[in-house]
C-alpha positions in Angstrom: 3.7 27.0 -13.3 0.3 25.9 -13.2 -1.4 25.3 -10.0 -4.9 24.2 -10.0 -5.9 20.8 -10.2 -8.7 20.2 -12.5 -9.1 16.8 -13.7 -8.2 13.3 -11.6 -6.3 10.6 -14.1 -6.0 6.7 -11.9 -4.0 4.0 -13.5 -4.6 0.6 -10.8 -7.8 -0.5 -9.8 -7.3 -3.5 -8.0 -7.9 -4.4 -4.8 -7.2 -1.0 -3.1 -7.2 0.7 -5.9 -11.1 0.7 -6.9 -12.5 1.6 -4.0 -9.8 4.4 -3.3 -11.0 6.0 -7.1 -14.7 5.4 -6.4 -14.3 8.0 -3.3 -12.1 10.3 -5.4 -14.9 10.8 -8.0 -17.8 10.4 -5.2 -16.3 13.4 -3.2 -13.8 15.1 -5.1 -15.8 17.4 -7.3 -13.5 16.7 -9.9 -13.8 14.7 -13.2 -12.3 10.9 -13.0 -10.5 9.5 -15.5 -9.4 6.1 -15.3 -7.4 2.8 -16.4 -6.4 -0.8 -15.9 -5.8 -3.6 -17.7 -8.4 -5.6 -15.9 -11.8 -3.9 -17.8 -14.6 -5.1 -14.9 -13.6 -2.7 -12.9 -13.5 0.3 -15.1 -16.9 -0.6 -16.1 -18.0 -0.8 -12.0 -16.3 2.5 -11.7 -18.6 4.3 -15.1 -21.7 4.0 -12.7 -20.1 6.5 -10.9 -19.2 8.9 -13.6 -15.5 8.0 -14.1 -14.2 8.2 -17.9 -12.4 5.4 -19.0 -9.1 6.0 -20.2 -8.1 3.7 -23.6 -4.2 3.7 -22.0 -2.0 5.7 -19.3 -1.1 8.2 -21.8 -4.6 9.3 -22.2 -4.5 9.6 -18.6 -1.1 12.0 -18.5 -2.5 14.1 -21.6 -6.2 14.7 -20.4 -5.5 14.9 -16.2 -3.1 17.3 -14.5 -3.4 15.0 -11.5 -2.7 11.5 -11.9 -3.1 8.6 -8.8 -1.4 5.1 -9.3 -2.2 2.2 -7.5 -0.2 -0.6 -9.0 1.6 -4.3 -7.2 5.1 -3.1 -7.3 7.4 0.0 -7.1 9.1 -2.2 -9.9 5.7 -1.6 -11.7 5.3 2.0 -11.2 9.3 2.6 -12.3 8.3 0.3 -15.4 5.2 2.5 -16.5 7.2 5.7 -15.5 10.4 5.0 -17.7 9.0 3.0 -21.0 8.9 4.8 -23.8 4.9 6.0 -24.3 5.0 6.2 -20.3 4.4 8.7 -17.6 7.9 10.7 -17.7 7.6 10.6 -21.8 4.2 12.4 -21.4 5.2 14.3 -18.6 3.6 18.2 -18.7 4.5 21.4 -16.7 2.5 21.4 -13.2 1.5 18.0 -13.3 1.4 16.0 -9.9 1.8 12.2 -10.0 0.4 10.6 -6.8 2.0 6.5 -6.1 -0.4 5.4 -3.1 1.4 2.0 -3.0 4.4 1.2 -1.6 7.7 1.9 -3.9 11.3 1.0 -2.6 12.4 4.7 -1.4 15.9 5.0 -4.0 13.4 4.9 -6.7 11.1 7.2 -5.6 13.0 9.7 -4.7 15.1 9.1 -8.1 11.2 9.8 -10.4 10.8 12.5 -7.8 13.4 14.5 -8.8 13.3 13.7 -12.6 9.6 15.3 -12.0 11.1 18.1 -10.3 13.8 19.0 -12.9 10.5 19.4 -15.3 8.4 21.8 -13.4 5.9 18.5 -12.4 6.1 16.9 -9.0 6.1 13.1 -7.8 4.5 12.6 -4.3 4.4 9.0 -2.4 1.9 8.7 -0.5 1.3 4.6 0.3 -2.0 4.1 2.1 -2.1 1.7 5.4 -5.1 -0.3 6.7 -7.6 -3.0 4.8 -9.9 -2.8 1.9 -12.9 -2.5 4.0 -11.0 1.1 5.0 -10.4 1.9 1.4 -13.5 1.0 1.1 -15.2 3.4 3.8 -12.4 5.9 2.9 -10.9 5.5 6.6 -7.2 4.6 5.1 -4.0 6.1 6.5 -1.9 7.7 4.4 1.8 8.6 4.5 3.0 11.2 2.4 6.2 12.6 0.9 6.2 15.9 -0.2 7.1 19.6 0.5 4.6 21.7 2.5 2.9 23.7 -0.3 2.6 20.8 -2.1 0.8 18.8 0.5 -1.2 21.7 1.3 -2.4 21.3 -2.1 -3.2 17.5 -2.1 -4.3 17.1 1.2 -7.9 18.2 0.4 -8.3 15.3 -2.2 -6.1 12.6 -0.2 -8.6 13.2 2.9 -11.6 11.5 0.2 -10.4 8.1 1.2 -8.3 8.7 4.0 -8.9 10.0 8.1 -5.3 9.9 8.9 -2.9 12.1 6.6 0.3 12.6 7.6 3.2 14.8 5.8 6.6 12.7 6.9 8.6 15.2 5.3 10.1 15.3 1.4 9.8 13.3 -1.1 10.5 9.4 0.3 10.0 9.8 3.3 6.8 8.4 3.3 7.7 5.5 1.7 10.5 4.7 4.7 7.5 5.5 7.0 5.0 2.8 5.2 8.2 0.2 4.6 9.2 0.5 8.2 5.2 0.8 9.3 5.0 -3.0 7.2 8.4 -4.4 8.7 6.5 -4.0 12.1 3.2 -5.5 11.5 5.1 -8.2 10.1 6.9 -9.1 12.8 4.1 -8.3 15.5 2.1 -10.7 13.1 5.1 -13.2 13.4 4.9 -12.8 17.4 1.0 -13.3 16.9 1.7 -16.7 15.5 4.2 -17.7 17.6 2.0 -17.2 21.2 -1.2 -18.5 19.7 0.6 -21.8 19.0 1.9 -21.7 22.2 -1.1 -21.1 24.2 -2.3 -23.7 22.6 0.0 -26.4 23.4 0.4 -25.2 26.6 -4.0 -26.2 27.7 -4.8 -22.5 27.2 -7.2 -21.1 24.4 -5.8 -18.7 22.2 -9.3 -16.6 22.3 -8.7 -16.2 25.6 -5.1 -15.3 25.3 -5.9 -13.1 22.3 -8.8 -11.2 24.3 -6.9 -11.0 27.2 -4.0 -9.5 25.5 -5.9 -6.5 24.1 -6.2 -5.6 27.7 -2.7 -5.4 28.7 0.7 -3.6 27.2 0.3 -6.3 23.9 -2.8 -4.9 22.6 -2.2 -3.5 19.0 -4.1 -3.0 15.5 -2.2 -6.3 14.4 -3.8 -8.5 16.9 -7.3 -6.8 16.7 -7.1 -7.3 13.2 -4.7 -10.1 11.8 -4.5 -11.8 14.8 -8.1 -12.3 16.0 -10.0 -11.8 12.7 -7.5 -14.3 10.4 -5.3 -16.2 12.7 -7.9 -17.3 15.6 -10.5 -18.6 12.9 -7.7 -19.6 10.0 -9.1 -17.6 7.7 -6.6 -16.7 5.1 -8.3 -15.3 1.9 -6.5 -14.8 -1.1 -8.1 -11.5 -2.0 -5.9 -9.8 1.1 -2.7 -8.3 1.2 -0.7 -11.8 0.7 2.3 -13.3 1.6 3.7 -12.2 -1.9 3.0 -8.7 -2.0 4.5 -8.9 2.4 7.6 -10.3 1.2 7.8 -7.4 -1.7 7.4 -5.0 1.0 9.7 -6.5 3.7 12.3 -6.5 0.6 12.7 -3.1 0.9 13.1 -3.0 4.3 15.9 -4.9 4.4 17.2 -3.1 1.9 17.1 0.0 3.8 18.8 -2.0 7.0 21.7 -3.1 4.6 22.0 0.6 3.3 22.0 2.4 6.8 23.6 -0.6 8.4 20.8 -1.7 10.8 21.2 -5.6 11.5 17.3 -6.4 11.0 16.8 -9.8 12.6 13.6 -9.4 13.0 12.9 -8.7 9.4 14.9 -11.2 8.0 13.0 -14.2 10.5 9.8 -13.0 9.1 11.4 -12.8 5.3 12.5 -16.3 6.0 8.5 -17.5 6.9 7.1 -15.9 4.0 9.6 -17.6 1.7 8.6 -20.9 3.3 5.1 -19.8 2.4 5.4 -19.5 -0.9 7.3 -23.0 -0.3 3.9 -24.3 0.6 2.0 -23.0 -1.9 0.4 -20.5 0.1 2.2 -17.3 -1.3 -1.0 -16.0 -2.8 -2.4 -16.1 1.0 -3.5 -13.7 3.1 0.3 -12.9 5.1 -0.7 -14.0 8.3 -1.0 -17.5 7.0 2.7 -17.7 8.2 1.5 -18.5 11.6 -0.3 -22.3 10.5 3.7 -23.1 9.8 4.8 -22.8 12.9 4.0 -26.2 14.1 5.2 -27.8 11.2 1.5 -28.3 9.5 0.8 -26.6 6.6 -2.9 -24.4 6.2 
């Protein structure tokens, strides 16, 4: 089986997806190859010395490692499976890498079709913003066996500080999905007290600061709550209330399989559908909280 890695293929360059192939060819020191629909940012990406690619099937016959980045898991399974996709191109040694966030049945389904050909599927979904793909400061959550990761890790660690092997292939989607389900719902709480505080004469800057003091302080509030829900600022450039609800989805899933009543999840599901109600589905996900006193953002 082959077993070096000489030349990086990346099929997704969207919002995460750019920056996280700009540091691959910046400090890889191996060739880029890329594609996406979307030409502007293949054309960015040139100035850095990444290859366009004319189609993913370029990208499976001139790479033996190939990154996606793509909206869905139903995406990823759709580009895997069609006819001039990634499994029909498929070679000996090759190692697909899916750094977003794929329901864990069909990973672990690609995974072993990979495996039954001498090539290998990894998840590994990245956590944090754009401004830490960006910087190359993600965390990332990975699915794979211990040689394997041991051979990756070198090349994840180009836009990620936290790299963490959650054991074979899946289980770092169920670490992501669950790792979403509870920024949602923290989020949720978020929204709940600032509205709260508010009606009850105190200022929700105050409560917010105040909380990072005490046993409430997390990443959500440090980040979603003080930087989008203090000020209301809700881009739709951000991880939105559509792509949330896609992710939750598969954490309830994985409550109805392992029979886990998720209340929780399913409150939040049920805020993010009356999001996308309002017309603010393309949102930045903590918009969620502007609906809790009845008034729209």
């Amino acid at each position: 089986m082959n077993t070096s890695l000489t030349r990086i293929g990346f099929i997704g360059l969207g919002v995460m997806g750019e920056p996280i192939c700009s540091n691959l060819a910046r400090k890889s020191g191996l060739p880029v190859m890329a594609y996406d629909l979307d030409p502007a940012p293949v054309q960015r990406l040139a100035a850095e010395g990444v290859t366009p690619a004319q189609s993913p099937a370029a990208i499976m016959a001139g790479c033996d490692l190939i990154v996606l980045s793509l909206p869905s898991g139903e995406v990823v399974e759709r580009l895997a499976r069609q006819p001039d996709g990634l499994l029909a191109h498929l070679r000996d040694g090759q190692v697909i890498i899916d750094t977003g966030t794929t329901g864990v049945d069909t990973t672990r389904a690609l995974a072993l079709e990979c495996s039954r050909r001498q090539a290998h599927w990894v998840d590994a979904p990245v956590a944090r913003t754009r401004a830490a793909a960006i910087a190359g400061t993600l965390s990332v959550m990975v699915g794979a066996s211990e040689t394997l990761f041991a051979r990756i890790e070198p090349l994840i660690a180009t836009f990620a500080e936290e790299i963490t092997r959650c054991g074979e292939a899946g289980a770092g989607q169920v670490v992501k999905i669950l790792n979403n389900m509870v920024l949602f719902e923290t989020v949720m709480a978020l929204g709940e007290a600032r509205l709260m505080a508010e009606r009850a004469g105190v200022d929700p800057t105050l409560l917010f600061d105040t909380l990072t003091k005490g046993s409430a302080d997390s990443f959500a509030l440090r980040n979603h709550g003080m930087k989008a829900l203090l000020p209301g600022e809700f881009p739709e450039r951000a991880f939105s209330v559509r792509y949330a609800l896609k992710d939750l989805r598969y954490a309830l899933d994985m409550a109805e399989q392992s029979g886990v009543d998720a209340r929780g999840a399913r409150t939040v599901q049920g805020w993010f559908d009356a999001a996308i109600e309002s017309g603010l589905g393309d949102r930045y996900h903590p918009v969620i909280g502007t609906l809790m006193g009845g008034q729209g953002a």
